[in-house]
Z-matrix of the N, CA and C atoms (Angstrom, degrees):
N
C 1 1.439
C 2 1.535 1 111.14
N 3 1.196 2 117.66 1 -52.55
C 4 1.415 3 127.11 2 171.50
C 5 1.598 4 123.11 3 -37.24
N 6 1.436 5 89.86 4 -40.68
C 7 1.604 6 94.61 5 -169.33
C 8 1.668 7 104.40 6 -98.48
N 9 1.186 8 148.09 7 -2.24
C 10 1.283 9 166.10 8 102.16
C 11 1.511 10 106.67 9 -1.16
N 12 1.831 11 119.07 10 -83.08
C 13 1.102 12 118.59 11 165.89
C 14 1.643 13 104.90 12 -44.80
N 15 1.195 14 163.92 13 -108.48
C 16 1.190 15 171.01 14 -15.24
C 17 1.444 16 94.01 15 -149.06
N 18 1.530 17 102.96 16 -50.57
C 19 1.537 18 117.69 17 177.90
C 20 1.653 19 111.30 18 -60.64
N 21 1.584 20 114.98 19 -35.01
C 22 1.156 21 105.56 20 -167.87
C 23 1.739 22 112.62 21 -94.32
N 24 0.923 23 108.42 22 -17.76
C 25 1.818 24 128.27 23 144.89
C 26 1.229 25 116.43 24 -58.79
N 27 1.322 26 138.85 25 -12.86
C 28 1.418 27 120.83 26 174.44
C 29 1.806 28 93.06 27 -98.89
N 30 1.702 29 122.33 28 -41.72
C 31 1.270 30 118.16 29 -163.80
C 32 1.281 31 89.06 30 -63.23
N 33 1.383 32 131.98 31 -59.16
C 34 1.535 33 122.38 32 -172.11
C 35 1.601 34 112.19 33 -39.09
N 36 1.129 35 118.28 34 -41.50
C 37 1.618 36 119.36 35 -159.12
C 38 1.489 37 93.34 36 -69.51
N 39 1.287 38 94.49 37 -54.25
C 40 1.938 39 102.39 38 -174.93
C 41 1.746 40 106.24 39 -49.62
N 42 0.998 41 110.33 40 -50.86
C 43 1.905 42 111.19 41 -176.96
C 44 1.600 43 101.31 42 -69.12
N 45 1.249 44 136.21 43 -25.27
C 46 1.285 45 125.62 44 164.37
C 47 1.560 46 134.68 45 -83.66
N 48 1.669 47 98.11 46 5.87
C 49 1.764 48 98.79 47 -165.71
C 50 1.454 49 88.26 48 -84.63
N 51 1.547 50 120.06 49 146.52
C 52 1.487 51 123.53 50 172.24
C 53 2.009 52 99.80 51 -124.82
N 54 1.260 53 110.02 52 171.88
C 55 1.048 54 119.94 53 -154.95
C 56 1.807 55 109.82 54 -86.59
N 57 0.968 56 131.30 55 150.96
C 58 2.251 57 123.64 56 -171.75
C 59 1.260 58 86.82 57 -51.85
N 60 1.482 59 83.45 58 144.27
C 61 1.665 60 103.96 59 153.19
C 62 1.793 61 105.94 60 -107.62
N 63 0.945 62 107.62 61 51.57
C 64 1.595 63 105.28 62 148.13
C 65 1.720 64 110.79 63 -63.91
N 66 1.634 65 104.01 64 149.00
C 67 1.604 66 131.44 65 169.64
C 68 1.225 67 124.11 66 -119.69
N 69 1.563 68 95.33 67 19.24
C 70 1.963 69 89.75 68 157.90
C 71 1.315 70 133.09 69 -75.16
N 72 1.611 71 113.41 70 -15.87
C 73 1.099 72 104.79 71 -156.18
C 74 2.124 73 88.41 72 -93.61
N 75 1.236 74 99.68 73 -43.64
C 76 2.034 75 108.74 74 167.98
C 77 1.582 76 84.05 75 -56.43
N 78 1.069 77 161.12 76 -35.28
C 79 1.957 78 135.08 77 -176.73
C 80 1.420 79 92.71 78 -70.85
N 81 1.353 80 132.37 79 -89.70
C 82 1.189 81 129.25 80 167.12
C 83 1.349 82 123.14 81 3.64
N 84 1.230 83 104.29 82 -68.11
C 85 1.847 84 102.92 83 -163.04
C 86 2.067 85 99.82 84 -73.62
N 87 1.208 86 102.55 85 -11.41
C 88 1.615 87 106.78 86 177.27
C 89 1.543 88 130.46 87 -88.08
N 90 1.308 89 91.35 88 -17.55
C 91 1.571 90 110.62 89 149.80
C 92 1.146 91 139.97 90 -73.20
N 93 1.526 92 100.45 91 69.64
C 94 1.835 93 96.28 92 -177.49
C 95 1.337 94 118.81 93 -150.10
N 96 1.316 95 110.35 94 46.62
C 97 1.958 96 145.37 95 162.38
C 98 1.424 97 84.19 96 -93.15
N 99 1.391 98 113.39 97 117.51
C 100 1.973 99 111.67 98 146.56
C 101 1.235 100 98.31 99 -131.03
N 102 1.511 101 113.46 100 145.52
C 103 1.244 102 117.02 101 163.89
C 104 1.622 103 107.46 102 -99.36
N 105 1.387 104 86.74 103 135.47
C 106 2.004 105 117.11 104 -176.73
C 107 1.802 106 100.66 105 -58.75
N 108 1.137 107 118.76 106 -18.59
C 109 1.681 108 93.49 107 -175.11
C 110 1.763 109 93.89 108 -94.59
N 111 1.487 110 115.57 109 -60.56
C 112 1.820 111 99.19 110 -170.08
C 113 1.308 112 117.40 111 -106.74
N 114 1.712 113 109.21 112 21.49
C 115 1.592 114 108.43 113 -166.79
C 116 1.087 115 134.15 114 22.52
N 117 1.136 116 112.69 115 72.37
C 118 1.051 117 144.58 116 -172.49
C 119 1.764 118 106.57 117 -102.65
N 120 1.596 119 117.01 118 94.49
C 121 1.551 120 94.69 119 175.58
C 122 1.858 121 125.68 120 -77.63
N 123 1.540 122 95.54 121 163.12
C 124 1.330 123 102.78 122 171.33
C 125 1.417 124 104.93 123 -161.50
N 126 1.849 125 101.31 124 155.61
C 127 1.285 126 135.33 125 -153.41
C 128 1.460 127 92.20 126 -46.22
N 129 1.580 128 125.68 127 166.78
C 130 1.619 129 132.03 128 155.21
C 131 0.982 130 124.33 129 -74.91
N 132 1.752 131 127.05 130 -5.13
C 133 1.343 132 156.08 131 -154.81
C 134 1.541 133 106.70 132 -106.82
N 135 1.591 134 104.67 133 -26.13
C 136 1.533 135 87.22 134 -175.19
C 137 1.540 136 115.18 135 -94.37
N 138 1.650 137 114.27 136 167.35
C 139 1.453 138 120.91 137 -151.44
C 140 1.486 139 90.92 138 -80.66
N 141 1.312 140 100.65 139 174.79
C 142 1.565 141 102.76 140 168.20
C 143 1.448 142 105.93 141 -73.57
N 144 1.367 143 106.38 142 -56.20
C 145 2.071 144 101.60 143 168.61
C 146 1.230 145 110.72 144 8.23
N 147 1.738 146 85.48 145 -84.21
C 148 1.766 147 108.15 146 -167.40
C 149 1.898 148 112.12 147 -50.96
N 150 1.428 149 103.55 148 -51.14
C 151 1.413 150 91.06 149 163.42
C 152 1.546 151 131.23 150 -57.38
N 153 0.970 152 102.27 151 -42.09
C 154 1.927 153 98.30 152 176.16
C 155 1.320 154 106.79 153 -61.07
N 156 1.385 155 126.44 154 -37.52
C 157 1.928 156 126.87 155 165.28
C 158 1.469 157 110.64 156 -43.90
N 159 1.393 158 123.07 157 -36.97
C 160 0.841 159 112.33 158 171.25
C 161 1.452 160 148.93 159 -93.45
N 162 1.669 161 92.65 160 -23.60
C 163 1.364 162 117.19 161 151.20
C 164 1.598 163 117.64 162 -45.17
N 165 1.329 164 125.23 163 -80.52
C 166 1.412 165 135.73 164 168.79
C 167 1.640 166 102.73 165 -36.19
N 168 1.565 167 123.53 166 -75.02
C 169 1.519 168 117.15 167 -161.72
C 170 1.651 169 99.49 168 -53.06
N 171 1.081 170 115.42 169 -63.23
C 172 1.429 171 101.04 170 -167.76
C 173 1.844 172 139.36 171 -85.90
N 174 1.551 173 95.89 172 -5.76
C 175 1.317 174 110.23 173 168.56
C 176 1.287 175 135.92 174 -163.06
N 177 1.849 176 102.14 175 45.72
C 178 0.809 177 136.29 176 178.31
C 179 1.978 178 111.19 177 13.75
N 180 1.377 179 98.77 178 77.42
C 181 1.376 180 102.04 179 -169.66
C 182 1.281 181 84.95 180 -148.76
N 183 1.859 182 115.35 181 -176.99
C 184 1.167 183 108.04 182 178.09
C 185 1.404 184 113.76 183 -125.52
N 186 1.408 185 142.85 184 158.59
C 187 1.077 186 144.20 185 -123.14
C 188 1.718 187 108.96 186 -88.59
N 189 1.409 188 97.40 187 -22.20
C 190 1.821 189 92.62 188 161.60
C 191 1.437 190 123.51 189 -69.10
N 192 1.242 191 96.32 190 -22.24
C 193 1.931 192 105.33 191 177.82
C 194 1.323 193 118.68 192 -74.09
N 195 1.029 194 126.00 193 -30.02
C 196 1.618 195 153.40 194 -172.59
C 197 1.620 196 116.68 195 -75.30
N 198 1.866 197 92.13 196 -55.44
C 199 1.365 198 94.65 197 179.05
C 200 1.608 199 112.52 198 -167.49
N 201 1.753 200 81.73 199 71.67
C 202 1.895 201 104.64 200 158.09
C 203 1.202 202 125.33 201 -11.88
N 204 1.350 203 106.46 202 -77.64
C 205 1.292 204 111.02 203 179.77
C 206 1.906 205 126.05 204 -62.24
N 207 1.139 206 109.21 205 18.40
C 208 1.616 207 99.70 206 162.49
C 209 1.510 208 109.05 207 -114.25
N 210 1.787 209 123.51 208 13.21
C 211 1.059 210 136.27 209 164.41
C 212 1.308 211 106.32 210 -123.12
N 213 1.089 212 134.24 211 81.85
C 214 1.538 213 146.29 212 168.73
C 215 1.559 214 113.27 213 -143.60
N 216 0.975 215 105.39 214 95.07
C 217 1.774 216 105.35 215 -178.23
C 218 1.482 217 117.30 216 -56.09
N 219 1.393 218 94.38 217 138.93
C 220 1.407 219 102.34 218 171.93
C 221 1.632 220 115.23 219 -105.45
């Protein structure tokens, strides 16, 4: 009897295991702002603000130069 139950506790465990919830692979795919002078990536989340801060602080350029592609009409 024991080993019956034991058996039916392992099939249960097995039908309940689900797969990691790791978020590297969603960080990854959310990275896809680069700026064209030091490629440098950044999140899809951040404002343009924050990009022009970075544009100006670090290469004193301006934020269409940096990063085209968040000014490209769709």
């Amino acid at each position: 009897m024991k080993i019956l139950k034991r058996n039916q506790a392992r099939e249960r465990k097995n039908v309940e295991v689900k797969g990691g919830k790791s978020q590297l692979k969603a960080n990854k795919e959310a990275l896809n702002v680069t700026c064209k002078v030091c490629y440098t990536v950044f999140m899809q989340t951040q404002s343009i603000s924050q990009l022009a801060e970075h544009a100006e602080n670090k290469h004193n350029k301006d934020v269409k130069e940096c990063f085209p592609q968040k000014f490209i009409d769709t």
